[in-house]
C-alpha positions in Angstrom: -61.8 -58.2 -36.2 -63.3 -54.8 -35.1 -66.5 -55.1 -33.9 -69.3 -51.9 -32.8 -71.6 -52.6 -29.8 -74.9 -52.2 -32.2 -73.1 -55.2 -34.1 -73.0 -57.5 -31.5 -76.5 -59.1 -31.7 -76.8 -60.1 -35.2 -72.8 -61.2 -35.2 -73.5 -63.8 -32.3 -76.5 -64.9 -34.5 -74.5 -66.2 -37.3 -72.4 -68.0 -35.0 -69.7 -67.6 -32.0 -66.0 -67.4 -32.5 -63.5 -68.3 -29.9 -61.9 -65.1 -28.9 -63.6 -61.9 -27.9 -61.7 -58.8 -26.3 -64.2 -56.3 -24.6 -62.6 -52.7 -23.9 -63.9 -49.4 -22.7 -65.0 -47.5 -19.8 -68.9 -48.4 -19.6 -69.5 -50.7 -17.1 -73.2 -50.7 -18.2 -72.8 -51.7 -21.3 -69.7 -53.9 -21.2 -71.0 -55.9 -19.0 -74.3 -56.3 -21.2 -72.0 -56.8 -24.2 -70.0 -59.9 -22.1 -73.9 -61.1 -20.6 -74.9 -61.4 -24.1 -71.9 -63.4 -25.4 -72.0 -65.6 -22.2 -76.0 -66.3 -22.9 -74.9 -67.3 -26.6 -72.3 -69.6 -25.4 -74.6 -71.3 -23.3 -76.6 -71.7 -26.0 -74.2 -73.4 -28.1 -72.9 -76.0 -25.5 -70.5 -74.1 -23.3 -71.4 -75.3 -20.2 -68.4 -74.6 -18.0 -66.9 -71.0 -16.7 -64.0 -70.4 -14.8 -63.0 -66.4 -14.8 -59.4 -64.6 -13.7 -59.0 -61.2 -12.5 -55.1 -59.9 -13.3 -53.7 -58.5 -10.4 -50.7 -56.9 -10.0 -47.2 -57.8 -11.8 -46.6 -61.1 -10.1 -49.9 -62.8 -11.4 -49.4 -66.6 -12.1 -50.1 -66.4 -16.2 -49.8 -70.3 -16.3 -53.1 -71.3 -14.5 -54.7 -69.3 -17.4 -53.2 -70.8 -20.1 -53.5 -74.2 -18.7 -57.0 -74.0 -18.2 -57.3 -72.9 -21.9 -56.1 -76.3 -23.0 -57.7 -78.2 -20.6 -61.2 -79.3 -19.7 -63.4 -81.3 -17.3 -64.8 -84.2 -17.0 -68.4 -82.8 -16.5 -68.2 -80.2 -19.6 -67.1 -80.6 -23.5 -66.8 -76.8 -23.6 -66.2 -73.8 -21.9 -65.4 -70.1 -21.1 -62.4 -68.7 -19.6 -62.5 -65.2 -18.6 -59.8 -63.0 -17.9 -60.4 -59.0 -16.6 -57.2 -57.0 -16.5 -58.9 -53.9 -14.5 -55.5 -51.9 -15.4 -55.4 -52.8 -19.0 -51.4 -54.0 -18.5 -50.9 -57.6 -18.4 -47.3 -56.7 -17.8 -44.6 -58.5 -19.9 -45.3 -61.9 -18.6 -49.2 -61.2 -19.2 -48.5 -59.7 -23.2 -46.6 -63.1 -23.7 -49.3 -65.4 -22.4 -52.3 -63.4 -24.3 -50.3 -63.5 -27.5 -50.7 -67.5 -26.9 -53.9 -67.4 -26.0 -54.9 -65.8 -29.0 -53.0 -68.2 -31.5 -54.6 -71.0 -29.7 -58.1 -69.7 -30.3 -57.7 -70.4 -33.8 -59.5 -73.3 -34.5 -60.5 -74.2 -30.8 -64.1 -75.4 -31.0 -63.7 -75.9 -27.1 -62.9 -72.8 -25.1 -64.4 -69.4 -25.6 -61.9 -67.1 -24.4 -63.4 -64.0 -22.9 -61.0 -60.9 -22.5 -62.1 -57.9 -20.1 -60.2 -54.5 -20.4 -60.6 -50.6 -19.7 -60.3 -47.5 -21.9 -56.7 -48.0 -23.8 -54.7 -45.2 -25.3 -53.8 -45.5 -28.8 -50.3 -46.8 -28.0 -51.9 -49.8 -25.7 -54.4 -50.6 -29.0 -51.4 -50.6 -31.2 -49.1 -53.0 -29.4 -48.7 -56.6 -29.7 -50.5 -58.0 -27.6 -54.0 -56.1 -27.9 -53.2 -56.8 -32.1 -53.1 -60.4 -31.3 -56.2 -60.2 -29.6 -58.0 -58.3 -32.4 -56.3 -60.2 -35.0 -57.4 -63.5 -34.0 -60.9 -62.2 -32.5 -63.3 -60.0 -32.2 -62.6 -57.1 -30.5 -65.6 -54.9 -29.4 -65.3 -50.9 -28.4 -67.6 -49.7 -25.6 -67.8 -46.1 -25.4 -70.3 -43.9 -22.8 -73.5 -42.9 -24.4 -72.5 -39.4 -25.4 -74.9 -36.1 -23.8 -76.3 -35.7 -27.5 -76.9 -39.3 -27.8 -78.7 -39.9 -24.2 -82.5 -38.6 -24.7 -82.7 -41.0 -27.7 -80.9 -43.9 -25.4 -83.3 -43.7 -23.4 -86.5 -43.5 -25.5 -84.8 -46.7 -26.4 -84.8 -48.4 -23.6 -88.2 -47.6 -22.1 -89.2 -49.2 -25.3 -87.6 -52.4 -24.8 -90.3 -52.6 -21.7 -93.1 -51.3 -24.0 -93.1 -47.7 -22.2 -92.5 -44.6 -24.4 -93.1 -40.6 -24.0 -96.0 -38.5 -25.2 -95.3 -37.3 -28.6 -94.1 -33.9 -30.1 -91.9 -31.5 -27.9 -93.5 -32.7 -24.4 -92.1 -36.3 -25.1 -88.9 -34.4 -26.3 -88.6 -32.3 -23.0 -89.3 -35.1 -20.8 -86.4 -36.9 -22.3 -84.0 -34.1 -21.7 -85.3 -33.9 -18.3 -84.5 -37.7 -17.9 -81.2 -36.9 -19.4 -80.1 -34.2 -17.4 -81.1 -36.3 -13.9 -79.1 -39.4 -15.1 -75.8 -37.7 -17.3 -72.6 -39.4 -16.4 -74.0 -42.5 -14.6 -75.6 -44.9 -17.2 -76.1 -47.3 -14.2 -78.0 -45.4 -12.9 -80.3 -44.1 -15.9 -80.6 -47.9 -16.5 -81.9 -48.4 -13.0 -84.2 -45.8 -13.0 -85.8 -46.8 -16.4 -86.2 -50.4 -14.6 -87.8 -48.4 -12.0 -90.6 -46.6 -13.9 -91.2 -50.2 -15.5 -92.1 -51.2 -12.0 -94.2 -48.4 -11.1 -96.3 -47.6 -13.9 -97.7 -49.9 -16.6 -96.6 -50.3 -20.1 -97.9 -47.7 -22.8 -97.5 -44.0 -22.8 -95.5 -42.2 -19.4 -96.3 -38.4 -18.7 -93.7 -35.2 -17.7 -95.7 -35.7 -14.2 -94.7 -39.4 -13.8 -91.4 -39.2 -14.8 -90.3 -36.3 -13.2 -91.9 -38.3 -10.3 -90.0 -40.9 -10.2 -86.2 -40.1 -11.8 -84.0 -39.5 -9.1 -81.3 -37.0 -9.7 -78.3 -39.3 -10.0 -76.3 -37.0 -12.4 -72.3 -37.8 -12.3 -70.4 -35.1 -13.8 -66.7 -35.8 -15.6 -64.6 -32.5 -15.8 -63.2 -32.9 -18.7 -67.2 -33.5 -20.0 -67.4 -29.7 -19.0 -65.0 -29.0 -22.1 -67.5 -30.2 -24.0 -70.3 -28.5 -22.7 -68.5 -25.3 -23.0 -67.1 -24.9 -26.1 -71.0 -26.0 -27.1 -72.2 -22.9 -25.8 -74.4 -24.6 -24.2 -74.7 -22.4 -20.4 -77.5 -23.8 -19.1 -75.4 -27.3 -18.8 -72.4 -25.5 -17.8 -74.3 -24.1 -15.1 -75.4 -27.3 -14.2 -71.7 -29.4 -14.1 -70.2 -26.6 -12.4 -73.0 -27.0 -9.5 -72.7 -30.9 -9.6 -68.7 -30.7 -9.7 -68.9 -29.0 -6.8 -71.1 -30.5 -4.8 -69.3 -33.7 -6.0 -66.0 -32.2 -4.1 -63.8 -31.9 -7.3 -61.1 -29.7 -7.1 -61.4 -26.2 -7.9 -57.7 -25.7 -9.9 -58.6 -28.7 -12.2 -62.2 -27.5 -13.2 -60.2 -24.0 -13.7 -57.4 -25.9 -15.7 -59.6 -27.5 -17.9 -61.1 -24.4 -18.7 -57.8 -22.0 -19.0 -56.8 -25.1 -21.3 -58.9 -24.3 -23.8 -59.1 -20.8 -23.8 -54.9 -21.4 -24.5 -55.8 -23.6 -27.1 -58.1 -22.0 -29.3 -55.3 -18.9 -28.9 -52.5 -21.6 -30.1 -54.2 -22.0 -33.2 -55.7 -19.1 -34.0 -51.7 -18.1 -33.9 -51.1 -20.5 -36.0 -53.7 -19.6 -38.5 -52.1 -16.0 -38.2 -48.8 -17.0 -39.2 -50.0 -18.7 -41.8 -51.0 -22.4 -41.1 -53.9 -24.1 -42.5 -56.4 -24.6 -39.6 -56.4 -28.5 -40.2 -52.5 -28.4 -39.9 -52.9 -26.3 -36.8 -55.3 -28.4 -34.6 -52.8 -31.3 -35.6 -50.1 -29.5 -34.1 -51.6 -28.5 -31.1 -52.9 -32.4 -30.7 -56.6 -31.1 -31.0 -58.4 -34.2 -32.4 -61.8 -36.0 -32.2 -65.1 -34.0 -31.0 -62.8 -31.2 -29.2 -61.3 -31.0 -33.2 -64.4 -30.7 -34.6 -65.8 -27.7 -32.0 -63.1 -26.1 -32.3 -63.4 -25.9 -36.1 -66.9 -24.1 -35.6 -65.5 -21.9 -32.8 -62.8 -20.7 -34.0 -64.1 -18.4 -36.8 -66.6 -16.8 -33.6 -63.1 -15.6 -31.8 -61.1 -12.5 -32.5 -57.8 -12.0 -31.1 -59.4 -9.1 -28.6 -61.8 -11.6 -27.5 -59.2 -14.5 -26.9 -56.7 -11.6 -24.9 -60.0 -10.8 -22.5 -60.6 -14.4 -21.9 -56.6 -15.2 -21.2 -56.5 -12.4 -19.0 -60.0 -13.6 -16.9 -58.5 -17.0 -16.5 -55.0 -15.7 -15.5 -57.8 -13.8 -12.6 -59.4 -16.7 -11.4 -56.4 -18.9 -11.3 -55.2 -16.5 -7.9 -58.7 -16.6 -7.0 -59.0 -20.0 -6.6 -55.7 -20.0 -5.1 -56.9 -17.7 -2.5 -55.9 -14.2 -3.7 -58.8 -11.0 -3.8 -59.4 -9.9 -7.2 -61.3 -6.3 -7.7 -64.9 -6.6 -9.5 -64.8 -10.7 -9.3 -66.6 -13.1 -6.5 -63.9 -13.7 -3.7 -65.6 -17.6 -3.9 -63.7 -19.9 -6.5 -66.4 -21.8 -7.7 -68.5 -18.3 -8.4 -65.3 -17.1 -10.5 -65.1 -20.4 -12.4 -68.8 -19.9 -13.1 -68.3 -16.2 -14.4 -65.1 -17.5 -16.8 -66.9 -21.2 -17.9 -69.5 -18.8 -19.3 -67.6 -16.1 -20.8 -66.5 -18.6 -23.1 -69.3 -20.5 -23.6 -70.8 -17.3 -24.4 -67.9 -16.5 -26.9 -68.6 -20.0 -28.2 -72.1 -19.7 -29.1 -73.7 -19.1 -32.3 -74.1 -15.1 -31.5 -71.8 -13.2 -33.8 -68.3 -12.2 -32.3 -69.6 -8.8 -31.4 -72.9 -9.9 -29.7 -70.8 -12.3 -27.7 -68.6 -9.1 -26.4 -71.9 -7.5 -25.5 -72.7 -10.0 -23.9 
């Protein structure tokens, strides 16, 4: 049984079931999601918690499942964790949680509590993970996406009776917050704890929060995709500074970029030579959000454009590999700047022409 985060609350309401698999790559609000079936549980009698952490492919699968079938003298029920920080129990490990999950049918006694990363598609298709999700409830845990993160927030501060001013300076101070906390939902919990502790409940300025928010912005590179093909610049400008600053590499920032810029040129081939574009972002394995800007790109590029923006990132590939190019910044990250916004530019709403202007 599939389960989504916002589900949780009211699901452990009507009652607790015996297996639950928690996967993703928020630690925030994993470890929320596993606080608040752990509270529950307490609730309803499970009194006793013993917790396994699966490390590396020799770990001793049998003191897990004998603890599953066994209890204390001091407890009549209890919880039995088990984190798999990899997200590969190994073949041993697939066996045993295959077991474990038949047993939890029917077993009023032991709450079995399953902790994994992000999986791949193949990992949430195989036996073991459909066992678990089969004869549970499996919950999803995705990051709070940039769009998603003002509101998030406006959320939270309300759950300690704070809130923003009203019309667009409520609106700017919770883009503000989101730009100082993007990437580290730790932290933006932290430093919404933080403003409960400094100012009083009701109604929070622009001047107090931008008072108090720390700028602890993390920045993915593979976020900057997203942030590109927006045509959003003032964002790109601002990952580009925080990815350098945070010591990434220069050639992967540049390969994530030059990625794209090949990709939207794979399809619109495609498109040339007759394919329908659905048929062509299939092919080229362009799915999800990336999918769906593409689609609203794609009609913004001509093939001139797409040649200009092939040939820039051929240029700052020997930049950043050292090399002198005429008429470009001899510093890598300045090139990668100049390129990142050449096709965020070519990706924003202006009209294919305005964006060669531009």
């Amino acid at each position: 049984m599939q389960l989504a985060s916002a589900q949780l609350g009211s699901h452990l309401q009507k009652g607790l079931k015996s297996l639950y698999t928690i996967h993703g790559d928020e630690p925030l609000l994993a470890q929320e999601a596993a606080d608040a079936i752990r509270t529950a549980a307490r609730v309803a009698g499970y009194t006793e918690r013993s917790s396994y952490t699966v490390a590396g492919a020799h770990f001793d699968w049998s003191a897990v499942l004998a603890a599953g079938g066994s209890l204390s003298l001091f407890a009549d029920k209890q919880i039995v964790e088990i984190r798999i920080p990899s997200g590969k129990p190994g073949k041993d490990g697939s066996t045993a949680l295959q077991q474990l999950a038949e047993a939890a049918q029917g077993n009023d006694s032991t709450l079995t509590l399953v902790m994994l990363p992000r999986l791949d598609k193949a990992t949430r298709t195989g036996a073991w993970f459909s066992a678990l999700e089969n004869n549970g409830v499996s919950l999803q845990v995705d990051p709070i996406e940039r769009n998603a993160l003002p509101q998030w927030i406006a959320q939270r501060l309300g759950l300690q009776g704070q809130r923003v001013m009203p019309g667009d300076e409520g609106q700017r101070t919770l883009q503000f917050f989101a730009d100082r906390v993007e990437g580290n939902l730790l932290a933006a919990h932290q430093e919404i704890q933080k403003l409960a502790l400094l100012h009083p409940a009701g109604e929070l300025s622009w001047e107090q929060v931008e008072g108090a928010v720390n700028n602890v912005a993390r920045y993915d590179v593979f976020k900057l995709s997203e942030a590109v093909l927006a045509g959003n610049p003032q964002r790109v400008a601002r990952m580009l500074d925080g990815l350098q600053a945070e010591g990434e590499a220069e050639v992967l920032v540049h390969y994530t970029i030059a990625e794209d810029i090949r990709a939207l040129k794979r399809v619109k081939d495609a498109m040339a030579a007759g394919r329908p574009l659905p048929m062509a972002l299939r092919e080229n394995r362009i799915w999800g959000p990336r999918e769906r800007a593409f689609e609203r790109v794609l009609p913004r590029l001509d093939d001139r454009m797409l040649a200009r923006l092939l040939r820039a990132a051929h240029v700052v590939d020997g930049i950043c590999k050292g090399l002198k190019q005429p008429d470009w910044p001899a510093s890598g990250w300045q090139a990668l700047q100049r390129l990142a916004l050449m096709l965020c530019r070519a990706c924003s709403s202006a009209a294919p022409a305005a964006a060669r202007r531009a």
